[in-house]
LUMPA-780877 format. One record per residue: residue number from 1; residue in one letter; x, y, z of N, C-alpha, C in turn. Coordinates in steps of 0.05 Angstrom, whole numbers, plus 5000, padded with zeros to 4 digits. Example, Ala and Ser with C-alpha at 12.3 -4.5 7.8 and 13.67 -1.06 7.14 Angstrom:
BEGIN
nr->1; rest->a; nxx->5264; nyy->4886; nzz->5156; caxx->5246; cayy->4910; cazz->5156; cxx->5264; cyy->4934; czz->5156
nr->2; rest->s; nxx->5257; nyy->4955; nzz->5142; caxx->5273; cayy->4979; cazz->5143; cxx->5258; cyy->5001; czz->5157
//
This chain:
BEGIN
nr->1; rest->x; nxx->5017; nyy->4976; nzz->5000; caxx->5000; cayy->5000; cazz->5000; cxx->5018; cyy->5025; czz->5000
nr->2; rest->x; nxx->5010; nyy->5049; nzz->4979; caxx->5027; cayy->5068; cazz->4980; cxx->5014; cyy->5095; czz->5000
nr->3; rest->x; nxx->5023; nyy->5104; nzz->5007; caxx->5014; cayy->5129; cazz->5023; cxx->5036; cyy->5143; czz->5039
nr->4; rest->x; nxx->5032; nyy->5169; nzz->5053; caxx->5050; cayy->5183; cazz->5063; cxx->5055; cyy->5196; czz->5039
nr->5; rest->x; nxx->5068; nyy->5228; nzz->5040; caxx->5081; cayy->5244; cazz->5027; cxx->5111; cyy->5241; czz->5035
nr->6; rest->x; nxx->5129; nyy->5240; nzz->5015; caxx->5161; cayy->5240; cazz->5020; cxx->5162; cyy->5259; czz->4992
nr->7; rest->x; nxx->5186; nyy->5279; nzz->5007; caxx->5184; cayy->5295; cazz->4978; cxx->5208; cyy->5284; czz->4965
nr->8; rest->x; nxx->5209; nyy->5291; nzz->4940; caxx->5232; cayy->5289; cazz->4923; cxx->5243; cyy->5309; czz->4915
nr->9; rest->x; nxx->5255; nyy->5294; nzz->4889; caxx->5273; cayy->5318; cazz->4869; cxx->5270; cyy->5312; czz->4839
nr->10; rest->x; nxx->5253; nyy->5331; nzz->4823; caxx->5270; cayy->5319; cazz->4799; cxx->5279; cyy->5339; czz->4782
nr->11; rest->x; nxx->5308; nyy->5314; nzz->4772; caxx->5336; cayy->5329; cazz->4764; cxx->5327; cyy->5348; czz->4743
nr->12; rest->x; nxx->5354; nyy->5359; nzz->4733; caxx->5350; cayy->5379; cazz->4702; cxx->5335; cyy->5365; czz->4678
nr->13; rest->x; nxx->5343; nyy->5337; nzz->4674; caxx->5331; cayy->5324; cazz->4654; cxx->5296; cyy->5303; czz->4656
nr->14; rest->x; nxx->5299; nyy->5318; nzz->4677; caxx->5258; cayy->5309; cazz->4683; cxx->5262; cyy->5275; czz->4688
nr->15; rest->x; nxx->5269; nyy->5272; nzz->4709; caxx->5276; cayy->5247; cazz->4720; cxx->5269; cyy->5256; czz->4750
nr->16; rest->x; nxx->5246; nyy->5233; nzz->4763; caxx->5237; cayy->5237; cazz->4788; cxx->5261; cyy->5216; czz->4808
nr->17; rest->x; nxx->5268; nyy->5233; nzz->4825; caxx->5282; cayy->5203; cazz->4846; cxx->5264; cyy->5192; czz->4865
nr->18; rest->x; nxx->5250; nyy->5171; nzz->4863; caxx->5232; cayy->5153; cazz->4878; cxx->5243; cyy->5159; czz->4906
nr->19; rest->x; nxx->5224; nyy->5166; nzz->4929; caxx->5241; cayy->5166; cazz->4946; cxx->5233; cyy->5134; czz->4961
nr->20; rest->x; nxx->5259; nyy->5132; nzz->4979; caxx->5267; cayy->5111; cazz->4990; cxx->5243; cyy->5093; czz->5008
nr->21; rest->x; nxx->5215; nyy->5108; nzz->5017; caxx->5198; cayy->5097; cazz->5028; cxx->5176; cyy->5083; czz->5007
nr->22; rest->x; nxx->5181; nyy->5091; nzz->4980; caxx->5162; cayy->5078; cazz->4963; cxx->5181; cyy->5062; czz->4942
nr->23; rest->x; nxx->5205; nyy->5062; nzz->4937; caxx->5226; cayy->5056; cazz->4918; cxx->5219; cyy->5019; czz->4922
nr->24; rest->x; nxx->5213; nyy->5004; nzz->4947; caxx->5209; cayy->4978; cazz->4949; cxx->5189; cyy->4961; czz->4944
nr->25; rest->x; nxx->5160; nyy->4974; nzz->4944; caxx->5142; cayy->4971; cazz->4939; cxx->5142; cyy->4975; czz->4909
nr->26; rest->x; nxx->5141; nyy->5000; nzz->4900; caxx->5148; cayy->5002; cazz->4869; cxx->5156; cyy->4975; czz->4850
nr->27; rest->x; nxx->5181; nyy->4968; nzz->4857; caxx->5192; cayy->4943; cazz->4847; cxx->5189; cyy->4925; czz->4850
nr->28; rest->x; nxx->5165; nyy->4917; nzz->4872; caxx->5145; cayy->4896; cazz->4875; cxx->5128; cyy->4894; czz->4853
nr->29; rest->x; nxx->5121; nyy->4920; nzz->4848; caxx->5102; cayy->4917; cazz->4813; cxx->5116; cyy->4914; czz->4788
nr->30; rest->x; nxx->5140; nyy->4912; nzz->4784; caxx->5150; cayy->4914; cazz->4765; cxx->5173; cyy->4938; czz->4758
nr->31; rest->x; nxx->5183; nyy->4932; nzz->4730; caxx->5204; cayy->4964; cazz->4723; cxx->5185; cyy->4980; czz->4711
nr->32; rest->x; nxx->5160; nyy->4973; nzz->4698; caxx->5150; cayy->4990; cazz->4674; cxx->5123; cyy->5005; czz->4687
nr->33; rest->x; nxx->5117; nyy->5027; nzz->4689; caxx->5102; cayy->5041; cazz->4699; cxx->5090; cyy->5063; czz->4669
nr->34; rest->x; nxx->5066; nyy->5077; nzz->4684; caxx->5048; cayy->5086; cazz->4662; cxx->5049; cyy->5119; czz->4680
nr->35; rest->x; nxx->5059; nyy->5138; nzz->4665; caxx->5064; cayy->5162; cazz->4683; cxx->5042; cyy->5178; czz->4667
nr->36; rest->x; nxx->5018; nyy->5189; nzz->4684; caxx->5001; cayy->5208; cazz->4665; cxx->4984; cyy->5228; czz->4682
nr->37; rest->x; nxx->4967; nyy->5249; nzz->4670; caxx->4944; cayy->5260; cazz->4695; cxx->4928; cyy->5254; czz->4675
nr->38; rest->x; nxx->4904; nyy->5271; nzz->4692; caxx->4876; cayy->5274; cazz->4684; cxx->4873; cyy->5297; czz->4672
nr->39; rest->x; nxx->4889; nyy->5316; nzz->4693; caxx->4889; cayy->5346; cazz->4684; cxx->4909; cyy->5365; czz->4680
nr->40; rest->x; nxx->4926; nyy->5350; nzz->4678; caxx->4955; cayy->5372; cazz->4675; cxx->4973; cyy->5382; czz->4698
nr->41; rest->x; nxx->4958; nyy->5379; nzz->4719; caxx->4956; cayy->5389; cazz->4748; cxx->4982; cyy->5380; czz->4764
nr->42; rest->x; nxx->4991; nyy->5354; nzz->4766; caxx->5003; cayy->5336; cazz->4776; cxx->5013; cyy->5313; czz->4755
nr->43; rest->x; nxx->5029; nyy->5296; nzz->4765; caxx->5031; cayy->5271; cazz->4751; cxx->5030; cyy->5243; czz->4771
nr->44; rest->x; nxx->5014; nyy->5223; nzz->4749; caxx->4995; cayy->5199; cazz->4766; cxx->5022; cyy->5182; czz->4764
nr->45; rest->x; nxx->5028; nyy->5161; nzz->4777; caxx->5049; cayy->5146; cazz->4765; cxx->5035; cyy->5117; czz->4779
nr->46; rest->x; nxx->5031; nyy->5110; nzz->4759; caxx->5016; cayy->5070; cazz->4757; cxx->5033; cyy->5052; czz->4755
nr->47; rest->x; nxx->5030; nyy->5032; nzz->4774; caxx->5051; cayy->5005; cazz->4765; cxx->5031; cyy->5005; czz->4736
nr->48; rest->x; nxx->5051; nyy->4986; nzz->4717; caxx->5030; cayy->4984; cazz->4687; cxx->5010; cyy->4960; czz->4694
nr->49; rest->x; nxx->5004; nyy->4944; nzz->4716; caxx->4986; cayy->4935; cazz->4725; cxx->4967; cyy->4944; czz->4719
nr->50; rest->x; nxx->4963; nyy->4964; nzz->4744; caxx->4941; cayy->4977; cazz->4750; cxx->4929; cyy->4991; czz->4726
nr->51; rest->x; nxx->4951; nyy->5008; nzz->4709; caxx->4936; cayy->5017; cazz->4690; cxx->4928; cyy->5001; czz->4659
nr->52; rest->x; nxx->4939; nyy->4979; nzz->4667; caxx->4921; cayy->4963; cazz->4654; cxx->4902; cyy->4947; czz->4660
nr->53; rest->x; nxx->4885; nyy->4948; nzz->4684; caxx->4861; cayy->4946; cazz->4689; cxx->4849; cyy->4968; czz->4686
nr->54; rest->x; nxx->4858; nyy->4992; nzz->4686; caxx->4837; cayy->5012; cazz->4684; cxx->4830; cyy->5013; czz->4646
nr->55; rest->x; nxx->4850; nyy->5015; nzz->4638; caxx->4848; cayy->5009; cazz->4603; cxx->4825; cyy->4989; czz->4602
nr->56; rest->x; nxx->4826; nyy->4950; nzz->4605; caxx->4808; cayy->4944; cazz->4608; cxx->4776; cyy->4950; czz->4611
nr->57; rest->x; nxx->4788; nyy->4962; nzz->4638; caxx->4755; cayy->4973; cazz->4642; cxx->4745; cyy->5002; czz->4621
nr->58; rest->x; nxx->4756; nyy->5003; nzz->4610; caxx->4756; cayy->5026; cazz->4589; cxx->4745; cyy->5019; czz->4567
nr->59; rest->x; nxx->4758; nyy->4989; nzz->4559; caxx->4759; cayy->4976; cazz->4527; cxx->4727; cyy->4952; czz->4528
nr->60; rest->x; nxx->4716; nyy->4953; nzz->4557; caxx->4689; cayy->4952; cazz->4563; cxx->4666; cyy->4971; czz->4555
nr->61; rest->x; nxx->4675; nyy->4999; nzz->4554; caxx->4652; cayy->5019; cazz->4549; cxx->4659; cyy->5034; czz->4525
nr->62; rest->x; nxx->4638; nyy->5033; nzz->4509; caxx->4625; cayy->5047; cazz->4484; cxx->4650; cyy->5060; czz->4471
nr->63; rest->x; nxx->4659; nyy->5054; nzz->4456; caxx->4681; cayy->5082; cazz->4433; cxx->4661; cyy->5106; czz->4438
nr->64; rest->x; nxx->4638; nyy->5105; nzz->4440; caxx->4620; cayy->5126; cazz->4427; cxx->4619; cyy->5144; czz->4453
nr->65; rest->x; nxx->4621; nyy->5133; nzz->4489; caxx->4620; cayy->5145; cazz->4506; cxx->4642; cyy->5170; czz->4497
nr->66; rest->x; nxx->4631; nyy->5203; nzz->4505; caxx->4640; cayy->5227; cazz->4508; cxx->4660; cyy->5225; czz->4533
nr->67; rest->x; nxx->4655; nyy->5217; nzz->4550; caxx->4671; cayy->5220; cazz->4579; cxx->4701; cyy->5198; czz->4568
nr->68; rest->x; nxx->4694; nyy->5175; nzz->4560; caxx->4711; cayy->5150; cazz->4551; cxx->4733; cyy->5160; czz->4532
nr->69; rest->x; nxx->4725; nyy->5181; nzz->4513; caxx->4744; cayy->5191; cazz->4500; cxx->4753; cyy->5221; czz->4507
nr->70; rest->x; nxx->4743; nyy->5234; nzz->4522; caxx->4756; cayy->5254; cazz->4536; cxx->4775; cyy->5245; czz->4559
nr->71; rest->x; nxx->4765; nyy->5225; nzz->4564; caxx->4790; cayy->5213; cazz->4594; cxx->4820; cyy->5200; czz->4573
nr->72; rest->x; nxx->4811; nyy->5189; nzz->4556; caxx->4834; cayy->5180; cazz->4540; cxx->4855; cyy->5202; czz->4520
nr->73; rest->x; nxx->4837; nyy->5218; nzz->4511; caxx->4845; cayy->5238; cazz->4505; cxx->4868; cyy->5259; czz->4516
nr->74; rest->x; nxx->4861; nyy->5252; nzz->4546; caxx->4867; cayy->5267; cazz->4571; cxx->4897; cyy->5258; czz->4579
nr->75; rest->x; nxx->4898; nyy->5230; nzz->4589; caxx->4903; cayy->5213; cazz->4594; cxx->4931; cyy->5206; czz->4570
nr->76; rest->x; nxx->4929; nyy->5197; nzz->4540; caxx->4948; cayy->5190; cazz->4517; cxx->4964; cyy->5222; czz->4517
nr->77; rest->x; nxx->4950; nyy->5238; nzz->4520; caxx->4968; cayy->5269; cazz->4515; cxx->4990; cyy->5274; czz->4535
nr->78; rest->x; nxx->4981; nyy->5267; nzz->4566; caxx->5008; cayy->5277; cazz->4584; cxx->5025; cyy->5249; czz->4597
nr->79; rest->x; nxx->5004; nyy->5224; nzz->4578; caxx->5023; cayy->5200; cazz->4597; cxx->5049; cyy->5190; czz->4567
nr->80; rest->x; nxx->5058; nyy->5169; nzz->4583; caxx->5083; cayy->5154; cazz->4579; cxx->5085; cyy->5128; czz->4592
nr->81; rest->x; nxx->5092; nyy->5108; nzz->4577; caxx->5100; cayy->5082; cazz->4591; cxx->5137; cyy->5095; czz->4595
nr->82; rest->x; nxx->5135; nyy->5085; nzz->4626; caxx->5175; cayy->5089; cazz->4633; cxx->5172; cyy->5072; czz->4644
nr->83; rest->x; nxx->5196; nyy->5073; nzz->4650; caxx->5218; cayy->5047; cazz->4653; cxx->5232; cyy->5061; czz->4683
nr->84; rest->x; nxx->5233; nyy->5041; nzz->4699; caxx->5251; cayy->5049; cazz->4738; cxx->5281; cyy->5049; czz->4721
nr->85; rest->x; nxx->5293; nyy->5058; nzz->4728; caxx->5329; cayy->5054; cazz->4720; cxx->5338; cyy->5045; czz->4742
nr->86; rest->x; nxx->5368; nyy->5034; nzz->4734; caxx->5378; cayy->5035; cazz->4764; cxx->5387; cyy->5040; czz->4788
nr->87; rest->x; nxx->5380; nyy->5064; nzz->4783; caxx->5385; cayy->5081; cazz->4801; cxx->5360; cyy->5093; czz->4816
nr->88; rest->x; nxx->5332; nyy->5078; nzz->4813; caxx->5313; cayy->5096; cazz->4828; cxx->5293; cyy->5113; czz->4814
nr->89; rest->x; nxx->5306; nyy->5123; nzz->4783; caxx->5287; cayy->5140; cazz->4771; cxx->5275; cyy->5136; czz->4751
nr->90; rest->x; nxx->5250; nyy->5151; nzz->4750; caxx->5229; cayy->5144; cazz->4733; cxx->5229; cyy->5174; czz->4716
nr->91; rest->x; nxx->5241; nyy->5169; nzz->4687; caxx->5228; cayy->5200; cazz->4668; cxx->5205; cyy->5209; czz->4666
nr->92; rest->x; nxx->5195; nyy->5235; nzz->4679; caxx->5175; cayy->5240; cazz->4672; cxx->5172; cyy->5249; czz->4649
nr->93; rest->x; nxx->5148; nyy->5256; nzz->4641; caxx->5136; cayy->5264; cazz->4603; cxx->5145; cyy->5298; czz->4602
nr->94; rest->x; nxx->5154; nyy->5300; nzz->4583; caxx->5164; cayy->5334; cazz->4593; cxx->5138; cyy->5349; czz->4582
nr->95; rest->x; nxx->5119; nyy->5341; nzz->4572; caxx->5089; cayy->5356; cazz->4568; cxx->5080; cyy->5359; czz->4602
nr->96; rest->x; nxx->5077; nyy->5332; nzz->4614; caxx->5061; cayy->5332; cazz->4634; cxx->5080; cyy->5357; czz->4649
nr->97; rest->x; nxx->5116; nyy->5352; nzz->4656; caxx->5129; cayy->5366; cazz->4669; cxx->5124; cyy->5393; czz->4672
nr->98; rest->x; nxx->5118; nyy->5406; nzz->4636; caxx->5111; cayy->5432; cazz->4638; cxx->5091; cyy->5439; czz->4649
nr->99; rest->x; nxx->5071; nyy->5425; nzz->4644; caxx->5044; cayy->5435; cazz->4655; cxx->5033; cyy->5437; czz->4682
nr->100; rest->x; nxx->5048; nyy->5418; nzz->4695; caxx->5042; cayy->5416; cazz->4720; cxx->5068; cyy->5433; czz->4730
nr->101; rest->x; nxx->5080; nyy->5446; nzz->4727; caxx->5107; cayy->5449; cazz->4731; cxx->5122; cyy->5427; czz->4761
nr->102; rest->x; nxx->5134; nyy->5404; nzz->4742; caxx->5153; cayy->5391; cazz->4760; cxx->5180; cyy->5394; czz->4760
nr->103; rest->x; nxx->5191; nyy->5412; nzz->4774; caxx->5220; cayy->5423; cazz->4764; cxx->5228; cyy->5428; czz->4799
nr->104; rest->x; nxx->5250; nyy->5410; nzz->4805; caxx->5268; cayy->5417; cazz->4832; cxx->5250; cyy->5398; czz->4850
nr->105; rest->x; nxx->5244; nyy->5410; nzz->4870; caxx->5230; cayy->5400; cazz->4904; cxx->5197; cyy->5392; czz->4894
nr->106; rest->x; nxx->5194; nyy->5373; nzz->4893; caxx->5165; cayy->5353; cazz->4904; cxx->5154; cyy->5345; czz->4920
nr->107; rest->x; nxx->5127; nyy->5339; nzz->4920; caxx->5115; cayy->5331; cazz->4935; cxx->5097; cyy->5292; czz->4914
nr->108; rest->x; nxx->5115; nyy->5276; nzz->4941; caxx->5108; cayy->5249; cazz->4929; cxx->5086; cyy->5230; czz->4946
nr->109; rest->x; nxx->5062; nyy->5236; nzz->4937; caxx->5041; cayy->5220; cazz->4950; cxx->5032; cyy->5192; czz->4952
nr->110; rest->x; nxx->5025; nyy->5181; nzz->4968; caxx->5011; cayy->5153; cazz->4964; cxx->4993; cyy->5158; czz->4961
nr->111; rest->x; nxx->4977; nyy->5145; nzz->4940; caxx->4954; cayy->5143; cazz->4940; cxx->4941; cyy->5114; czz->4936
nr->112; rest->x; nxx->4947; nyy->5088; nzz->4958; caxx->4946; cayy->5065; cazz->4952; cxx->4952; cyy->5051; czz->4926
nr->113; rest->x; nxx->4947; nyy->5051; nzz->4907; caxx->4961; cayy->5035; cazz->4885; cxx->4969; cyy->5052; czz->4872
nr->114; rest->x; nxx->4976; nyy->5079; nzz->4867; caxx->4988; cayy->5097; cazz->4853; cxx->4999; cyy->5117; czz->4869
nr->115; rest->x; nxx->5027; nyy->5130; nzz->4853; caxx->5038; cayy->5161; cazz->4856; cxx->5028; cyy->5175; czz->4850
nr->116; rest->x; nxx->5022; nyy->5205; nzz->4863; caxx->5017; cayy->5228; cazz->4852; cxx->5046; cyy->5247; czz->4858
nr->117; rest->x; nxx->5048; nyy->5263; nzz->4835; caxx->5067; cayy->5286; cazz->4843; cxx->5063; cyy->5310; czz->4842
nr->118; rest->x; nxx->5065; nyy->5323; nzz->4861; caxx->5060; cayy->5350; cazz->4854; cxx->5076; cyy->5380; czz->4860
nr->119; rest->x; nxx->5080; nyy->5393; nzz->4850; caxx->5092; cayy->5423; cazz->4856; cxx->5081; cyy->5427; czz->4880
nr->120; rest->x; nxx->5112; nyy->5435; nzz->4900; caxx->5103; cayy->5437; cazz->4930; cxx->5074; cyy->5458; czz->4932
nr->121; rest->x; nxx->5093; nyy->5484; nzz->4919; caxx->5073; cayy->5502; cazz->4922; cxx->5045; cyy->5497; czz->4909
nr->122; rest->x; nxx->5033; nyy->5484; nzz->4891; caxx->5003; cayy->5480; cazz->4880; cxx->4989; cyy->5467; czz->4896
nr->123; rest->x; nxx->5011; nyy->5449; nzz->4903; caxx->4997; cayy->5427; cazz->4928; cxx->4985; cyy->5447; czz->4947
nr->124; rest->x; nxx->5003; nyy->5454; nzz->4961; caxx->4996; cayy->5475; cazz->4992; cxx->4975; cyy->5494; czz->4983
nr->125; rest->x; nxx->4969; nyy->5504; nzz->4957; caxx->4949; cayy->5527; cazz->4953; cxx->4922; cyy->5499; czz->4942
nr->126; rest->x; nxx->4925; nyy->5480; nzz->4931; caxx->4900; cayy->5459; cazz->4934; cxx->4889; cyy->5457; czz->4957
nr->127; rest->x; nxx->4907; nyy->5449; nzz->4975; caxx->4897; cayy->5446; cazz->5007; cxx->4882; cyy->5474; czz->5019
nr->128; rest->x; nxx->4899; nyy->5483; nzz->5016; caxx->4881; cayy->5513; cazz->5025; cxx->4861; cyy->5523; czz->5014
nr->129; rest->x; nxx->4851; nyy->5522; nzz->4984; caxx->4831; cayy->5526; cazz->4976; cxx->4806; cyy->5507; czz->4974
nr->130; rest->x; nxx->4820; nyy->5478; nzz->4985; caxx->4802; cayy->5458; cazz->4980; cxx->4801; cyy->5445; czz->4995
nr->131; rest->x; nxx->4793; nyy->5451; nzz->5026; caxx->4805; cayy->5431; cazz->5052; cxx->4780; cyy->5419; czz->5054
nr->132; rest->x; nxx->4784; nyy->5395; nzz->5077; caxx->4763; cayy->5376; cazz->5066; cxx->4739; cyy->5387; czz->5093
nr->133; rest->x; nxx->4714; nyy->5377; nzz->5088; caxx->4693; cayy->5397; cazz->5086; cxx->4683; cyy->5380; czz->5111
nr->134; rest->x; nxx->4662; nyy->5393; nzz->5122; caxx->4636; cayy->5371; cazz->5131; cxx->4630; cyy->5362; czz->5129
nr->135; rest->x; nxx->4620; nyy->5372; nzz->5098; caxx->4601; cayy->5346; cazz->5074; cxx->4613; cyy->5330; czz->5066
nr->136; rest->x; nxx->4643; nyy->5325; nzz->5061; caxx->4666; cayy->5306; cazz->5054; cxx->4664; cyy->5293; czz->5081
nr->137; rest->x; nxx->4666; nyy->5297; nzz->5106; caxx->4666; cayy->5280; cazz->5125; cxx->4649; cyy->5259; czz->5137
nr->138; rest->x; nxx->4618; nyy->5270; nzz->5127; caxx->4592; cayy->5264; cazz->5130; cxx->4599; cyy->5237; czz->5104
nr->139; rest->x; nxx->4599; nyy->5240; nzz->5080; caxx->4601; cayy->5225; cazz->5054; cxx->4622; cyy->5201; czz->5071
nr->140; rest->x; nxx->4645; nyy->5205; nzz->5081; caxx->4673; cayy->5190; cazz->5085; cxx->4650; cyy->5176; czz->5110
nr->141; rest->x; nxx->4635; nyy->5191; nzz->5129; caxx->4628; cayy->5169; cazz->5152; cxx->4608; cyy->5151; czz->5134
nr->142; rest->x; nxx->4590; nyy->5171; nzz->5112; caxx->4570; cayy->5146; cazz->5100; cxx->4580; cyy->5121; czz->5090
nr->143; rest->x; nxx->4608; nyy->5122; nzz->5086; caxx->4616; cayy->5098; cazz->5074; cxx->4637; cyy->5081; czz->5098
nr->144; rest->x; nxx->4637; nyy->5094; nzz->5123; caxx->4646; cayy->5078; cazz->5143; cxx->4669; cyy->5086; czz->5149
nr->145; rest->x; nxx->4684; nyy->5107; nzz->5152; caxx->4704; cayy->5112; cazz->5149; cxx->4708; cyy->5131; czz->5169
//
């Protein structure tokens, strides 16, 4: 299970260094990972497991679904299949890099079966503009939590 924030670094040439609390788990799934967002915002990083169950469940619903090809759309534009090296790092996509700006100090999330990365500072202004609510807590107890 991935979780906790550990920040990173990534270098001049858009290479993330996994940090050392997720680097073992990682290579439990394999070398080949699927690095992408939704929104430009951050970058998702998938064992290629996972994101090939989500493909699957994709290649289940309609070509014709609007949402099905806007998520793919979304999705083929800022991702990349990479490769772990041996040293720890995973290239990020230099589209996604720009857009989310991932350049220097990170923020590296668990999010149970996937990475998220994000620019310290976007992160800290998400949280602050978007802290979690009542109604988010009320929703989180409806489901037991």
């Amino acid at each position: 299970m991935l979780r906790g924030n550990h920040p990173a670094t990534v270098d001049a040439k858009g290479r993330l260094k996994i940090p050392a609390a997720f680097l073992g788990e990682l290579r439990a799934f394999g070398e080949k990972f699927y690095v992408t967002s939704e929104r430009g915002d951050c970058a998702m990083i998938y064992p290629l497991h996972v994101w090939d169950e989500i493909e699957a469940k994709l290649k289940n619903v309609s070509r014709h679904s609007r949402a099905k090809k806007k998520y793919l759309d979304v999705t083929n534009y800022f991702g990349q299949l990479v490769e772990l090296d041996s040293q720890g790092r995973l290239l990020l996509p230099a589209v996604l890099r720009g857009a989310a700006e991932l350049t220097g100090e990170v923020a590296v999330l668990g999010n149970q079966d996937q990475l998220t990365v994000w620019n310290n500072t976007r992160f800290q202004d998400r949280l602050n503009t978007n802290p979690l609510t009542q109604e988010d807590e009320k929703e989180l107890g409806d489901l037991g939590i």
